[in-house]
PyMOL Python script that loads the backbone (N, CA, C, O; Angstrom):
from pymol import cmd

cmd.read_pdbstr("""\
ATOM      1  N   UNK A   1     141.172 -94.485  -1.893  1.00  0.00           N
ATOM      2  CA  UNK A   1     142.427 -93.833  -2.187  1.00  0.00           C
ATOM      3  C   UNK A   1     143.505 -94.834  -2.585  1.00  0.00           C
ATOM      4  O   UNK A   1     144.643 -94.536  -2.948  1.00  0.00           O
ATOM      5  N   UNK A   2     142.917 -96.262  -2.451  1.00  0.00           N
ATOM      6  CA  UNK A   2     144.409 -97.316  -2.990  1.00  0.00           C
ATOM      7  C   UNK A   2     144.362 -97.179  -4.675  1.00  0.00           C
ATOM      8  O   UNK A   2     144.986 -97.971  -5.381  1.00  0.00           O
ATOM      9  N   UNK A   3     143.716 -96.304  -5.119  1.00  0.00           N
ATOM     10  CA  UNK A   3     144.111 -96.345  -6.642  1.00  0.00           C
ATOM     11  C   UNK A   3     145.417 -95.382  -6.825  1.00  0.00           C
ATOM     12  O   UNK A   3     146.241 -95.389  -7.740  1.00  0.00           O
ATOM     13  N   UNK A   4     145.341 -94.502  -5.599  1.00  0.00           N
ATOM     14  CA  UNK A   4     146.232 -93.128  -6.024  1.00  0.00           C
ATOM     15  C   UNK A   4     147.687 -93.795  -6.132  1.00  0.00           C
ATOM     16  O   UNK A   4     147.996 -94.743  -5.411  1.00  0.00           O
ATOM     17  N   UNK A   5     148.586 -93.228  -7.103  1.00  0.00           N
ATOM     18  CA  UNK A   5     150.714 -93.386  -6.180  1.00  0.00           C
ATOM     19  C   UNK A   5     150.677 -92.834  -5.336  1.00  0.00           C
ATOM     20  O   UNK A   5     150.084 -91.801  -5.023  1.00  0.00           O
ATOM     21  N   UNK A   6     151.844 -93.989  -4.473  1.00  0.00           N
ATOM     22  CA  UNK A   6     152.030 -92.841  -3.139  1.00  0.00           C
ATOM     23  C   UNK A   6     151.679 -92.902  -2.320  1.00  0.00           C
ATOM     24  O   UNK A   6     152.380 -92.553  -1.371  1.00  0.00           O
ATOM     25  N   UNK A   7     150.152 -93.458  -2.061  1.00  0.00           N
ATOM     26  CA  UNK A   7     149.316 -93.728  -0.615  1.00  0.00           C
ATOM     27  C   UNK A   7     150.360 -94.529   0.346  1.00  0.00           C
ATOM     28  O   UNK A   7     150.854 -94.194   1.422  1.00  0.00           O
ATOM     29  N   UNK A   8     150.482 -95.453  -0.264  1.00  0.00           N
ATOM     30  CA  UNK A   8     151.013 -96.768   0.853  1.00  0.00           C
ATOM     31  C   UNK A   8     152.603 -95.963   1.222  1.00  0.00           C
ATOM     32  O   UNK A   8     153.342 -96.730   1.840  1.00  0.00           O
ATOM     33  N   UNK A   9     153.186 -94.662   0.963  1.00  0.00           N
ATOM     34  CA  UNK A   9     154.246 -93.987   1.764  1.00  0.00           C
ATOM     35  C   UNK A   9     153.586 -92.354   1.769  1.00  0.00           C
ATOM     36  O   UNK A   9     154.122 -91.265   1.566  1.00  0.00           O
ATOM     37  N   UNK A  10     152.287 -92.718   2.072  1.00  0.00           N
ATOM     38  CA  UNK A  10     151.701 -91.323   3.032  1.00  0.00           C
ATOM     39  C   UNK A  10     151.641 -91.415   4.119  1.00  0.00           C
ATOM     40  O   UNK A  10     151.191 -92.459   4.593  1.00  0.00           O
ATOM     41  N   UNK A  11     152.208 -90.023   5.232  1.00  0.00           N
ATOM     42  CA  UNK A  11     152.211 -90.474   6.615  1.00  0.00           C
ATOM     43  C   UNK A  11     151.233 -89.247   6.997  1.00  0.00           C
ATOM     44  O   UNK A  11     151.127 -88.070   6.653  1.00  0.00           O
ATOM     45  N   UNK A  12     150.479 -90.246   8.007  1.00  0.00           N
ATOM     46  CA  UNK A  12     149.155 -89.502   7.912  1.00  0.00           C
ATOM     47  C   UNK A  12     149.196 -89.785   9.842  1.00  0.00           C
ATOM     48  O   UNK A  12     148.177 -90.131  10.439  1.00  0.00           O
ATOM     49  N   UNK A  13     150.369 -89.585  10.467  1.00  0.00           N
ATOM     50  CA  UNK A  13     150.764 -89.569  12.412  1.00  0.00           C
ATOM     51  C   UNK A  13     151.280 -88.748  12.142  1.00  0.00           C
ATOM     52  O   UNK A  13     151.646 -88.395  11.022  1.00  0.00           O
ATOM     53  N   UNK A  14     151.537 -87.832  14.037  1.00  0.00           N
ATOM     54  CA  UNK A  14     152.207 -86.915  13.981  1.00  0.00           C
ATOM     55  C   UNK A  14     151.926 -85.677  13.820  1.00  0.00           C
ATOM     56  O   UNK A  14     150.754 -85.308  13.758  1.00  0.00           O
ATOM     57  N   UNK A  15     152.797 -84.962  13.741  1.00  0.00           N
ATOM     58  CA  UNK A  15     152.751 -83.153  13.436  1.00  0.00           C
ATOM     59  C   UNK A  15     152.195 -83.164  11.971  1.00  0.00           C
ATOM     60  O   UNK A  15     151.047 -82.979  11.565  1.00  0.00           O
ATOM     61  N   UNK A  16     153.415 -83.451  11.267  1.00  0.00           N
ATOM     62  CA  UNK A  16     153.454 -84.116   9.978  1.00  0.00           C
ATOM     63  C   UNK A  16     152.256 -84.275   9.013  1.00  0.00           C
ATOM     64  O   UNK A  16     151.847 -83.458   8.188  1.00  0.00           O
ATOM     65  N   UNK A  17     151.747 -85.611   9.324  1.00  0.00           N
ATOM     66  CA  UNK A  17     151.222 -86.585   9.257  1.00  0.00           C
ATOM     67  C   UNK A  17     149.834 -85.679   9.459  1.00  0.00           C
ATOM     68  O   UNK A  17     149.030 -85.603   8.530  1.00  0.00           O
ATOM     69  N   UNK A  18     149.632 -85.087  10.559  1.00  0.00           N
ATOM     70  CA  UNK A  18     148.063 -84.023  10.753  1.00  0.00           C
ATOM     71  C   UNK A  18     148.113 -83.058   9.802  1.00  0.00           C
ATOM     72  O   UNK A  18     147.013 -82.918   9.267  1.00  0.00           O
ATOM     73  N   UNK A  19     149.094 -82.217   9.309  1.00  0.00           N
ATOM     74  CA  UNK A  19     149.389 -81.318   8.579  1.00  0.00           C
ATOM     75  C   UNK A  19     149.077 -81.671   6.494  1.00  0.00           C
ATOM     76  O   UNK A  19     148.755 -81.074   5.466  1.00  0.00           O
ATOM     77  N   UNK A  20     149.407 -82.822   6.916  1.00  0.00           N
ATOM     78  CA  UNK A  20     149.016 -83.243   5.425  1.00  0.00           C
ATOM     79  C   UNK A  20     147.947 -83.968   5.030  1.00  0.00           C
ATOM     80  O   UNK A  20     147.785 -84.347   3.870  1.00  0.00           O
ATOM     81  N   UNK A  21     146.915 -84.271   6.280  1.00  0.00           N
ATOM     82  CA  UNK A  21     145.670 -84.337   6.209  1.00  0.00           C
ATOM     83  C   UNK A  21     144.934 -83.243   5.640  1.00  0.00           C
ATOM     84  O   UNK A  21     144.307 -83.172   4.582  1.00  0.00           O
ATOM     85  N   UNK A  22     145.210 -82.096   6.889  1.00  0.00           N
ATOM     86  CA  UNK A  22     144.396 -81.158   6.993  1.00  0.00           C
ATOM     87  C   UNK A  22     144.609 -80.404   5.630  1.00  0.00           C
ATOM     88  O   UNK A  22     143.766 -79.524   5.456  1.00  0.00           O
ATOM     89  N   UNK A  23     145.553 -80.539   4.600  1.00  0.00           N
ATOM     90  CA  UNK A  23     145.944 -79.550   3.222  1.00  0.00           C
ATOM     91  C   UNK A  23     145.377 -80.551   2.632  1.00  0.00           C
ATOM     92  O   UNK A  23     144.886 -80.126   1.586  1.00  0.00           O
ATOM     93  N   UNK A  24     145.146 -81.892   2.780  1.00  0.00           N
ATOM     94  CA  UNK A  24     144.273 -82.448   1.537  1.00  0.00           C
ATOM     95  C   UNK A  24     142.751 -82.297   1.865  1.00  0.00           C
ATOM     96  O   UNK A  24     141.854 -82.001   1.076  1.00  0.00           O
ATOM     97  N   UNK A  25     142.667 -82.538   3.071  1.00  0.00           N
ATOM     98  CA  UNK A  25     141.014 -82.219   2.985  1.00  0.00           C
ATOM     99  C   UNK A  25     140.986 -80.351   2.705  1.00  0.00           C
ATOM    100  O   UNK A  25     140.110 -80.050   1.895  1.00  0.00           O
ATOM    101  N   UNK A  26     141.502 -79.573   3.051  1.00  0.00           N
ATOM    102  CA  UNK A  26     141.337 -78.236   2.587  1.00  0.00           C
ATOM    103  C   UNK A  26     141.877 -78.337   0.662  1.00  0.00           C
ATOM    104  O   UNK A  26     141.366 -77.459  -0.034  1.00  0.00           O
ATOM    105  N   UNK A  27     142.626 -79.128   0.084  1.00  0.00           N
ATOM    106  CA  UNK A  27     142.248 -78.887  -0.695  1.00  0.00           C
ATOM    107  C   UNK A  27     140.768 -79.852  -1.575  1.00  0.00           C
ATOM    108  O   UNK A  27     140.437 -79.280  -2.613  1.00  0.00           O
ATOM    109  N   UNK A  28     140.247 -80.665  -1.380  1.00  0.00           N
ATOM    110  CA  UNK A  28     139.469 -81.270  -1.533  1.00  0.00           C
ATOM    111  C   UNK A  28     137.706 -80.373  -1.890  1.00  0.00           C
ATOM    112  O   UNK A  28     136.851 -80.414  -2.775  1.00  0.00           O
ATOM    113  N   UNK A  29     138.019 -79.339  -0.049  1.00  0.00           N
ATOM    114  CA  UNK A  29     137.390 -78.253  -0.614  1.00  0.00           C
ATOM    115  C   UNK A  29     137.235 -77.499  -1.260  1.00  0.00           C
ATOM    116  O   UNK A  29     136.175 -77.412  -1.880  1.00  0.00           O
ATOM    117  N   UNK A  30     138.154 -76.690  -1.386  1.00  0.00           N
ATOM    118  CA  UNK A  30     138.643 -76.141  -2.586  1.00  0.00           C
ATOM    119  C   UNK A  30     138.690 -76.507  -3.990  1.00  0.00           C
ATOM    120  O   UNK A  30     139.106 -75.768  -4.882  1.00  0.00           O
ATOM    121  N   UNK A  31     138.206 -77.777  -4.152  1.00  0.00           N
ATOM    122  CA  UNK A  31     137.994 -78.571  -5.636  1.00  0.00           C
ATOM    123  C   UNK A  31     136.667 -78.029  -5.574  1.00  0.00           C
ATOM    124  O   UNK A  31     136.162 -77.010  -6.045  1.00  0.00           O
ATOM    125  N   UNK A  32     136.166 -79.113  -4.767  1.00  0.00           N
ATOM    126  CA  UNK A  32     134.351 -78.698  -4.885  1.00  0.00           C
ATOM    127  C   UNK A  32     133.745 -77.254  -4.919  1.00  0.00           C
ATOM    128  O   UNK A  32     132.697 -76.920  -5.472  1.00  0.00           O
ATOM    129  N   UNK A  33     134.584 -76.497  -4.244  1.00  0.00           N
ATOM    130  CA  UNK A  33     133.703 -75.018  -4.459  1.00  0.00           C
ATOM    131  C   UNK A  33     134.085 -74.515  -5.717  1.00  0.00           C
ATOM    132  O   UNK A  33     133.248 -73.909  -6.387  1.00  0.00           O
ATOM    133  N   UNK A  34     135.280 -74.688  -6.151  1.00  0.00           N
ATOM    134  CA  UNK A  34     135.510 -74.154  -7.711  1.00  0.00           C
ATOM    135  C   UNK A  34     134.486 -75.198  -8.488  1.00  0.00           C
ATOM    136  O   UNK A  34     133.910 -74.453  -9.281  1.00  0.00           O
ATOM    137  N   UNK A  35     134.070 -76.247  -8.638  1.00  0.00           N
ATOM    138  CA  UNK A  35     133.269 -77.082  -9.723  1.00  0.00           C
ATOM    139  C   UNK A  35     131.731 -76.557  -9.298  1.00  0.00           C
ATOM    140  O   UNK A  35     130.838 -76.337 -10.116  1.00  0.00           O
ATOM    141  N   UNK A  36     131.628 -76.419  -8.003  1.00  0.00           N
ATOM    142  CA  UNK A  36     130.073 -75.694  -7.821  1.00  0.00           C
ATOM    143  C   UNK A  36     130.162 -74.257  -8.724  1.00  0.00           C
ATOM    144  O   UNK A  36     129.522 -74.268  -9.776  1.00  0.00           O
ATOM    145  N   UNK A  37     130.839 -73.141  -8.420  1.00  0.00           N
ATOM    146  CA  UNK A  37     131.064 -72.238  -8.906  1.00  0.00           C
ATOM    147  C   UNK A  37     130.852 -71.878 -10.078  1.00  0.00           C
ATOM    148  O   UNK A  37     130.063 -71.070 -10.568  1.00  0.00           O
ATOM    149  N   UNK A  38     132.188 -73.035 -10.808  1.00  0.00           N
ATOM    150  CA  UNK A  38     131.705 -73.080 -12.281  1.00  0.00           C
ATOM    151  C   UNK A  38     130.526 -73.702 -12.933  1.00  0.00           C
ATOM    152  O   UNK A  38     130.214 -73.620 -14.121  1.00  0.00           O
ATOM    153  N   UNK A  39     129.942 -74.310 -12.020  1.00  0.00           N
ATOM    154  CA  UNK A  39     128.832 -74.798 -12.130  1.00  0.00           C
ATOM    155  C   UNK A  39     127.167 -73.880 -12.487  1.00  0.00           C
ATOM    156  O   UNK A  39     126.147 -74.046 -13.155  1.00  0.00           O
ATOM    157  N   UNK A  40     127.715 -72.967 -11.620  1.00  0.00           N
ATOM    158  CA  UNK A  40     126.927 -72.021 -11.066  1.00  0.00           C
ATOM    159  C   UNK A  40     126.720 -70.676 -12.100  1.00  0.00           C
ATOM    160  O   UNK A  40     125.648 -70.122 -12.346  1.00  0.00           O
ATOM    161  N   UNK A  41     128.382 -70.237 -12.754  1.00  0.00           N
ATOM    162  CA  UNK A  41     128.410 -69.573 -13.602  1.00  0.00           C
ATOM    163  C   UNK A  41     127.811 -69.892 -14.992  1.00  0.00           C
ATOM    164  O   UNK A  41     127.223 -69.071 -15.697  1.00  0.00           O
ATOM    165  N   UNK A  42     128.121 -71.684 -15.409  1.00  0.00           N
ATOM    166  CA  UNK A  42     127.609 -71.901 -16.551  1.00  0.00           C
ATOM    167  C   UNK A  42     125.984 -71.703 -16.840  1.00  0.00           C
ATOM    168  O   UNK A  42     125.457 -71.334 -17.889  1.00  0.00           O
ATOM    169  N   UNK A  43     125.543 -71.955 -15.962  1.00  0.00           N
ATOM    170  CA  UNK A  43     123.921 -72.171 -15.959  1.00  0.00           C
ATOM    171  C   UNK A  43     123.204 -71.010 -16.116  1.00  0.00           C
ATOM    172  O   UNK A  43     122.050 -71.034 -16.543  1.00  0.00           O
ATOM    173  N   UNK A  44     124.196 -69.241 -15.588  1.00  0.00           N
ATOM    174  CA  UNK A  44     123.941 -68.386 -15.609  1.00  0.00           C
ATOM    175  C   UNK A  44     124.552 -67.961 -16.427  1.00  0.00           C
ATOM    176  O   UNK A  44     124.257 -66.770 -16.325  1.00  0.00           O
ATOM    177  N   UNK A  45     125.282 -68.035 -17.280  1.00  0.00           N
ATOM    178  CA  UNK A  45     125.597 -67.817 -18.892  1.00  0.00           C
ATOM    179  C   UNK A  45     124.065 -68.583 -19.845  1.00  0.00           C
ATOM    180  O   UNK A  45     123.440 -68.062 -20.769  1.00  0.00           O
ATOM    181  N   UNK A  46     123.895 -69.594 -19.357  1.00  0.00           N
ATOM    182  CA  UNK A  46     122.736 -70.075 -20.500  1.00  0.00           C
ATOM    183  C   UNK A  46     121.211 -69.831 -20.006  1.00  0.00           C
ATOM    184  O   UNK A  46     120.203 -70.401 -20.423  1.00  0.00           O
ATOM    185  N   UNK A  47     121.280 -69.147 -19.320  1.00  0.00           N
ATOM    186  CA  UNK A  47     120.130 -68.120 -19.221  1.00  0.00           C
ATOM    187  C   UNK A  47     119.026 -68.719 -18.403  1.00  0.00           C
ATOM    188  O   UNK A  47     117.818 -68.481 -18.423  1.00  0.00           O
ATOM    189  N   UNK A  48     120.092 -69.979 -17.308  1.00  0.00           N
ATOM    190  CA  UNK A  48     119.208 -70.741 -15.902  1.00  0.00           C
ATOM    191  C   UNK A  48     118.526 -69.785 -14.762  1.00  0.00           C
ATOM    192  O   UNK A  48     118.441 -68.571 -14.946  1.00  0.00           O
ATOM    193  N   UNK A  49     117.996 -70.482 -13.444  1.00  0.00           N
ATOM    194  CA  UNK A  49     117.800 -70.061 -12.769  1.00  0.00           C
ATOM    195  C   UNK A  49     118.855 -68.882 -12.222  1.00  0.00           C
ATOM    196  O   UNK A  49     120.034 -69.102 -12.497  1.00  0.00           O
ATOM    197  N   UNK A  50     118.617 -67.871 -11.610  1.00  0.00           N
ATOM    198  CA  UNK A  50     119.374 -67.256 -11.764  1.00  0.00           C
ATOM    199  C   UNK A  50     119.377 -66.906  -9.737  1.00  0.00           C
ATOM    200  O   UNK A  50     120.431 -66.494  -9.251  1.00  0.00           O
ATOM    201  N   UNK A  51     118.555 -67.056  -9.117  1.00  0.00           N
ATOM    202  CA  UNK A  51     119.054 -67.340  -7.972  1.00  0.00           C
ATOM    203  C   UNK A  51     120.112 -68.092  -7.600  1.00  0.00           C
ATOM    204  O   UNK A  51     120.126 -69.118  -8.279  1.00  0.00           O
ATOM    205  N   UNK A  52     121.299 -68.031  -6.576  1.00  0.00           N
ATOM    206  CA  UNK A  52     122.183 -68.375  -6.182  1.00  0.00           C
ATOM    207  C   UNK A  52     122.113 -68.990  -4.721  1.00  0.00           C
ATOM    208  O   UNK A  52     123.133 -69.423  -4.184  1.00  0.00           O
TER     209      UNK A  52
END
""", "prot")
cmd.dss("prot")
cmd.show_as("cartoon", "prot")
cmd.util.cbc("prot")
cmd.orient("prot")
């Protein structure tokens, strides 16, 4: 994460600090299930396996 702006004044103690963990790892998830998804849809547009 030292490539990102910003890290080195992320506060990651605290109320705070837990709260803006927990929304980046929830969104993190939220990346990956949309790229599986679309993942999932493309393959079943081109006429892939079609189990899920």
């Amino acid at each position: 994460m030292l490539e990102h702006l910003g890290n080195g004044h992320r506060c990651t103690v605290g109320y705070r600090g837990t709260l803006d963990v927990l929304f980046a790892i929830g969104n993190m998830l939220l990346a990956a299930d949309e790229e599986r998804t679309h993942a999932l849809v493309h393959r079943w547009r081109e006429g892939g396996d079609e189990s899920f």
